[in-house]
C-alpha positions, 0 to 999 in steps of 0.5 A: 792428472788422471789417467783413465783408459790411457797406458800409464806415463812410464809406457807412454814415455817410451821407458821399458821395465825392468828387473828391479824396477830400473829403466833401460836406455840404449846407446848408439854411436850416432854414425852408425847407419841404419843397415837392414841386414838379413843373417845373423850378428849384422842384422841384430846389431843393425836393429838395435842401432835403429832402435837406440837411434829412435830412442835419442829421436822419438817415442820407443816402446816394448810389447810382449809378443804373444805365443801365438803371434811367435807361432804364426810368425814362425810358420809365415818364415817357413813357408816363404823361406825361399824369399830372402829378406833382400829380394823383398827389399828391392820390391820396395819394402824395406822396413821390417814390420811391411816385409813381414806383412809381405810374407803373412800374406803370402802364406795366407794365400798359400794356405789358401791355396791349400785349402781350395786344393782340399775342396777340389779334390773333396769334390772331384778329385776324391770320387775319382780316386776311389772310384775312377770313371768306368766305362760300363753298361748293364743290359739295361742301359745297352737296351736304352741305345736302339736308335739309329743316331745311337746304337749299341750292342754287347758281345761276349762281355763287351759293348760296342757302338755300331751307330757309325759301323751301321751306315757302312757297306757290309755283308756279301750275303742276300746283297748286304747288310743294310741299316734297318737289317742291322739296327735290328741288333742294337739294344741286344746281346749278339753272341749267337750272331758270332757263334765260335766253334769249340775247338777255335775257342778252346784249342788247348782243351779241344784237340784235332782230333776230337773235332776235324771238321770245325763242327763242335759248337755248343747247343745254345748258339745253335739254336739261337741262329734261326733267330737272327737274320746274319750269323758269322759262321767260320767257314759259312761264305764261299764268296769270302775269304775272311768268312772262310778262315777258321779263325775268322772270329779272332782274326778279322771280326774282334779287331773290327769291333775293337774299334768301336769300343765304347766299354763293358757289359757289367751285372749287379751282384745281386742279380747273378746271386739270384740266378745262381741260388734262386734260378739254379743258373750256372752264374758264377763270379771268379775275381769279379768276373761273371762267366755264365756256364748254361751253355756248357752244362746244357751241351754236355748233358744234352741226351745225345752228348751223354757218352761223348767225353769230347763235350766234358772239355772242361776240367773235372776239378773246374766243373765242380766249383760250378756244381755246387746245387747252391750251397756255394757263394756265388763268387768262387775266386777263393775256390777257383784259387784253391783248385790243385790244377797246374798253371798251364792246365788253369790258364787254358781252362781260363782262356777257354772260358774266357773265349765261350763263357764271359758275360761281363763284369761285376758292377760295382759303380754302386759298391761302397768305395765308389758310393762313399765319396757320393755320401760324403757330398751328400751329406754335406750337400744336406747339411748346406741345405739345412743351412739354407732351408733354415735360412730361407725360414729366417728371411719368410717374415711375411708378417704386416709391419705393425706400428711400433710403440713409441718410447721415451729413451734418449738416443745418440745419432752418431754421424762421423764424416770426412770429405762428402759432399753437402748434398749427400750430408744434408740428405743424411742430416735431413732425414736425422732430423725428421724421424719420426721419433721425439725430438728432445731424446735424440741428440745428432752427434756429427764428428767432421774427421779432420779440416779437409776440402773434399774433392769436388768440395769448395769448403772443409767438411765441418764448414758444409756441416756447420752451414747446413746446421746454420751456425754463425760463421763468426761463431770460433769456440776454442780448440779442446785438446783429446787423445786421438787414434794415432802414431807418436805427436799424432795422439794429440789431436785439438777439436771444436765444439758447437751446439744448438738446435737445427729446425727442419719441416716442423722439428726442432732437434738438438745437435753437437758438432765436433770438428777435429782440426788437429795442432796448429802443426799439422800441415797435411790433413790436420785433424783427421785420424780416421772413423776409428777414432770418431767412434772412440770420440764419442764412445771414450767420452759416454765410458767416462761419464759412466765411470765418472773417471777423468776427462780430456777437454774436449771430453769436458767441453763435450759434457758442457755443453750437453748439460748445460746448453743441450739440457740433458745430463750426458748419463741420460743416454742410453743408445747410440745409433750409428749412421754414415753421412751418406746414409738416408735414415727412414722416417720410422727406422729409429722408433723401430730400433729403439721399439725391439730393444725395449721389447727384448733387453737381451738385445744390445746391437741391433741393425736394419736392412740397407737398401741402395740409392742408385740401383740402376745408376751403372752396370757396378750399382747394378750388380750389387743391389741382389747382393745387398738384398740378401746379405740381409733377408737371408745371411743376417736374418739367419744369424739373427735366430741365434742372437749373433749377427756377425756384422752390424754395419757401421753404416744403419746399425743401434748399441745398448749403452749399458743395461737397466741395472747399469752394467756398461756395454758397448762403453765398458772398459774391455770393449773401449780398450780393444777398439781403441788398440793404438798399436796396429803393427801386424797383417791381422790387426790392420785387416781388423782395425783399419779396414774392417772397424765395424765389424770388430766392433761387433766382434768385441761385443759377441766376444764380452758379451756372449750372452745377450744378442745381436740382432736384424730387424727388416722393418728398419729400413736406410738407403746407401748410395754403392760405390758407382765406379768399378775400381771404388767397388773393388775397393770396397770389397777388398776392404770388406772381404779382408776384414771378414776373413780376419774376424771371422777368424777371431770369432771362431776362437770365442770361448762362448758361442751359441749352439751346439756341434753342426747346430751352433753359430760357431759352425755358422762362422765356420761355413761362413769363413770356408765359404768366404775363403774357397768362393774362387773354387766355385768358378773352377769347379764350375768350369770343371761341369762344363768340361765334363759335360762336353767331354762325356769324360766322368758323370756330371755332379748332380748333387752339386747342381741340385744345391746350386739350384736350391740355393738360388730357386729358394732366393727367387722363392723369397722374392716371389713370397715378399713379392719383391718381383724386380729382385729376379732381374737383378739375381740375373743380373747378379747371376751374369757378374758371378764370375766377378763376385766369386773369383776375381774380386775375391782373388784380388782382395787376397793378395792385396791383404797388405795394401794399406798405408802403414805410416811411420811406426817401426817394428823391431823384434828383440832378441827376446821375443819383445817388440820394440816399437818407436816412431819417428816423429818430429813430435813426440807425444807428451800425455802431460800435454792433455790434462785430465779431470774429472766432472766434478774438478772441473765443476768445482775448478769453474765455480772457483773461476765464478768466485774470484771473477766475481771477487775480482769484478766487486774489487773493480766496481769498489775501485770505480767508486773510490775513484769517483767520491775520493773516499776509501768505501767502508767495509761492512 
């Protein structure tokens, strides 16, 4: 027999190579149980007793284990080392192979976990830490609180809120203070209005003697007290015993303000720099304080103070860092450090001009450390919006749909199904029949996955198939053995074959049925292995044509009845259009598909845009027609300017075969292989390989093929009906969302991938897959602008609300352009359900990454680094059981069947003659 894309006999019976070329055979004493234990010796000599016991019941088969699966094996053991292996076991998993799934998933959410930390704190967190948030106002932002519901004022250095304070009973002078009186002072600097006498401020350098009478104030507030329609002069109000305290600024009206409080005067640099060096100021900065000395040099050199050294209270060696006739920084910290002053003479210049002189701080709210982690955003605030711009350029096709040529390519419509129902399988096999394309090119292939009655169904599956074509019932052709997708005896699955012509509404349109029905042993859902397996019917049967290598039966059978009862040789073919059978295809879609491969020959997968049947159905259908709209106008029509859709869905999607020099595509031997992988004994082959077949279908074409394009079309056009209950959305979407995250993964390690740095369609997977895995962080951080927004406590993220806002004012900007006007409404309506789409159903999907059936294959891991995989099976698979032959054997085999019948029919006839004259007939 041949032994085409199958493992080789010594594999497939389970014997293991080795050095020398010898096989190895286990032996256990049969009572020996079948102990899962978690250390050492014991749990070593428990899985070789499993595995020896396998060996005498069923298939037993090792497998390399690949370095980086021992390396990701290893990492998903540190990070849920607290869990031991019996904890888990008690939780019901207690096969090895499920335990350690349990523990990838674990660290993939850990990780996960990790990565939204990273986000978070890259959005947030960063900006905090480099630059906590500053309660400071410049004069400018102090002056922009005049109103008597927000009033503020600064005073020596300080700013205050007075909006309450001013509604209060205040003043004994003139009969009070009212709120018109002091909302005069709000938006100003009111030093002048607390005016400090010399020797209150400065007590250590302005001695009794020098000022008995408290008289010793400097000239600017002075002058400035006409000005101001209440002054707080120490000692100014007989009526009032605070007023009357020399220490009345200290003592009483600093405690006060104290209370009203809101944060700090602050100067840019720039600005205090100017006044010093171009308006010959006395701005000084000293360890990023600013200290403006005007007053004091304007009162010591006043004419009348000239030969009074009581007003030189100020050190020599202070005044001459700040008389420097411009030639100094403004910032005099190093000269301030360097100054040979003791610490009490320094701290009580400090004080001093700390009491009479501070005027705020530095602002340094737009220095680098606070304006970097600001860059940071920005600009991937703008690299995101590049993506999106870009995006939304790709979607603008606002050109007329042209009507595409017609061409004469043969097609395969590929229809695999399982338990729908006739209504929606006749609507799909319906709208097969009336494309507008020519009948004799397109062949409707439908594989019914297994002999089952679907819920609501009254018949199997390939019976509704069958009638609605209109086969005769009496019709039973015989089973044809092939080998399916599956676990031991599961390998072996048996099919029929029908064929013939379905007549609809004037077309007259070829079909071939395949009914999987499984061995006459099987009880439980004979037949069925799953749409990964009827897509490997088809694309196994089209590899071995191509190759002309050995054929199944069904394979052979398949080749019959295409040749000779269809009348088109199987090589002819040179597309497969791949359709679910709840998928109503548009009349012009299969023209218009066929049209763009025929334009570019670069194009080898190919998909339309997939609209819904029940949009307004339920509140679950309602949510995802947006959804559904632009993952095609924006996501694939962006990926499709690079040549790399990432996704065609299984549902409306088209393959090359093989190119015009006949080089094997979607049927080559590398992309048949992959996609047939039979081993699915890992966390990531699952996600790949049972939820997310389409999707590594397409995978595996970007991965052998880089360099010709997978592509969207929006003139092709399919409705889908979307699941109409929330748990079969939630389903879905956790299939989708852990399939999307494995193979994106799998993408971002291709060796070729289009573009270059930020420009490449790796960078795309790579927004895609972070995208994909931190949605979540959208809610939180969300969450976190209302919190801000509410508390006042930091600035709010405007970067991060304009990108929002582009993001979704760009989509409506489609809408309006494709006048899709209705597709507004349902973005609100999408826009209520975020919370669902972006945190609950994500989550969800990610802890349930293990949720699959992972029927009996066992896992056990060697000593050496093999997999030893075997499967208990009251029938294990037998590969001689399938014989294999080639088209041109079986030809030849059925002509010699036609001669020795017909030698055999001329025998009979002869005999009937003899029998007849009682004569031996002559030989001639």
């Amino acid at each position: 027999r041949g032994s085409c894309d199958y493992t080789d006999d010594r594999r497939a019976r389970g014997s293991t190579e080795q050095p020398g070329g010898k096989e190895r055979w286990g032996e256990v004493n049969p009572e020996h149980g079948n102990f899962d234990g978690d250390y050492g010796a014991v749990r070593r000599t428990a899985a070789a007793a499993a595995a020896a016991r396998a060996r005498r019941e069923g298939l037993v088969e090792e497998l390399e284990t690949t370095p980086a699966r021992r390396c990701w094996s290893r990492t998903a053991a540190c990070l849920t080392f607290p869990i031991p292996d019996w904890l888990i076991g008690c939780c019901g998993m207690k096969r090895e192979d499920i335990r350690m799934a349990w523990r990838e998933k674990v660290s993939i959410c850990v990780l996960i976990l990790l990565m939204w930390g990273f986000v978070l704190f890259f959005i947030i967190g960063l900006g905090l830490l480099m630059c906590p948030r500053q309660y400071v106002y410049n004069m400018d932002e102090v002056a922009g609180h005049t109103e008597r519901s927000d009033a503020f004022v600064a005073m020596r250095g300080h700013v205050y809120d007075i909006t309450k304070f001013l509604n209060q009973e205040h003043g004994r002078s003139r009969g009070g203070a009212s709120p018109e009186d002091m909302l005069t002072y709000s938006g100003q600097e009111i030093n002048a209005s607390f005016p400090l006498s010399l020797r209150a401020a400065c007590p250590d350098l302005v001695p009794a003697r020098d000022d008995p009478n408290w008289l010793m104030y400097l000239k600017a507030d002075i002058e400035l007290e006409t000005s101001l329609p209440f002054v707080h002069r120490a000692g100014g109000l007989a009526n009032s015993k605070m007023m009357m305290s020399q220490d009345f600024y200290r003592r009483f009206a600093l405690p006060k303000m104290r209370l009203f409080k809101v944060g700090d005067v602050v100067w840019d640099l720039k600005h205090v720099r100017s006044m010093h060096q171009r308006g010959g100021m006395y701005w000084r900065v000293i360890n990023g304080e600013v200290f403006n000395l005007n007053p004091y040099f304007a009162t010591r050199d006043a004419p009348e103070n000239a030969d009074q050294k009581k007003w030189r209270f100020l050190h020599r060696l202070v005044e001459s860092i700040f008389e420097d006739a411009g030639a100094r920084d403004t910032d005099v910290t190093k000269y301030w450090d360097m100054l040979p002053l003791s610490r009490r003479v320094r701290r009580a210049n400090y004080q001093c001009m700390k009491s009479l002189f501070y005027v705020g701080r530095v602002d340094t709210r737009h220095s680098f450390r606070c304006l970097f982690p600001n860059f940071l955003l920005l600009a991937a605030a703008c690299l995101l919006m590049l993506v999106i711009f870009i995006k939304f350029l790709a979607s603008l096709q606002l050109s007329s749909r042209r009507k595409p040529q017609k061409h004469d390519k043969f097609v395969v419509c590929q229809v695999p199904c399982y338990t729908e129902g006739e209504a929606s399988l006749r609507r799909t096999i319906d709208s097969l029949a009336t494309l507008g394309y020519d009948d004799k090119h397109r062949l409707l292939f439908i594989i019914c996955d297994g002999n089952i009655v679907g819920s609501g169904n009254d018949r199997p599956t390939p019976r509704i198939v069958l009638d609605i074509l209109g086969v005769d019932p009496k019709l039973d052709p015989p089973a044809r053995s092939f080998r399916s997708i599956g676990e031991g005896g599961q390998q072996h699955n048996m099919a029929k074959v029908y064929s013939g012509l379905y007549e609809y509404e004037g077309h007259v349109v070829p079909y071939l049925v395949v009914a999987k029905i499984g061995k006459p042993s099987e009880k439980s859902r004979p037949g069925n292995r799953g749409k990964r397996d009827s897509q490997m019917l088809l694309l196994h049967f089209l590899s071995r044509v191509h190759f002309e290598a050995p054929m199944s039966p069904l394979d052979l059978e398949i080749y019959h009845q295409m040749k000779n009862v269809i009348g088109v040789h199987p090589s002819l073919y040179e597309y497969v259009m791949m359709i679910d059978a709840d998928t109503e295809v548009m009349p012009d879609s299969l023209t218009r598909l066929v049209a763009c491969m025929v334009h570019d020959a670069k194009v080898i997968g190919i998909c339309g845009e997939t609209q819904l049947t029940n949009e307004d159905f339920t509140w679950t259908t309602m949510i995802q027609v947006y959804e559904y709209f632009i993952s095609h106008h924006m996501a694939k029509a962006f990926e499709s300017l690079f040549g790399s859709v990432t996704c065609l869905p299984g549902c409306f999607c088209m393959y090359r075969l093989r190119t015009a020099r006949g080089m094997p595509l979607i049927i080559s031997k590398n992309v048949v292989n992959d996609y047939a992988e039979n081993h699915v004994d890992t966390l990531h082959k699952k996600n790949l390989l049972s939820l997310g077949e389409d999707r590594y279908l397409t995978t595996l074409m970007m991965k052998y093929f880089p360099q010709f394009k997978m592509t969207f079309t929006a003139d092709a056009k399919c409705k889908t009906t979307a699941p109409d209950t929330w748990s079969v959305l939630l389903s879905q979407r956790r299939r989708w969302i852990n399939s999307t995250v494995h193979n994106l993964a799998e993408l971002m390690f291709l060796p070729e991938m289009c573009g270059f740095c930020c420009f490449s369609m790796r960078f795309v997977v790579f927004i895609d897959l972070l995208g994909t895995l931190t949605m979540p962080c959208t809610m939180f951080y969300l969450a976190y602008l209302v919190y801000v927004a509410v508390t006042k406590i930091a600035d709010v993220g405007y970067i991060s609300l304009i990108l929002i806002g582009a993001i979704y004012g760009l989509q409506a900007v489609i809408f309006v352009l494709k006048r899709q006007w209705q597709h507004i409404g349902w973005m609100v309506i999408y826009l209520l359900a975020y919370p669902l789409w972006s945190f609950f159903i994500p989550i969800y999907a990610f802890w349930h990454m293990d949720d699959f059936s992972w029927g009996n294959t066992r896992i056990v891991v060697g000593e050496d680094g093999k997999r030893q995989i075997f499967v208990k099976d009251e029938e294990p698979f037998n590969p001689d059981e399938i014989p294999m032959h080639t088209w041109a054997e079986y030809e030849a085999d059925a002509a010699k069947r036609h001669q020795q019948q017909q030698e055999i029919e001329a025998m009979g006839q002869a005999i009937g003659e003899f029998g007849a004259n009682g004569m031996r007939p002559t030989r001639n």
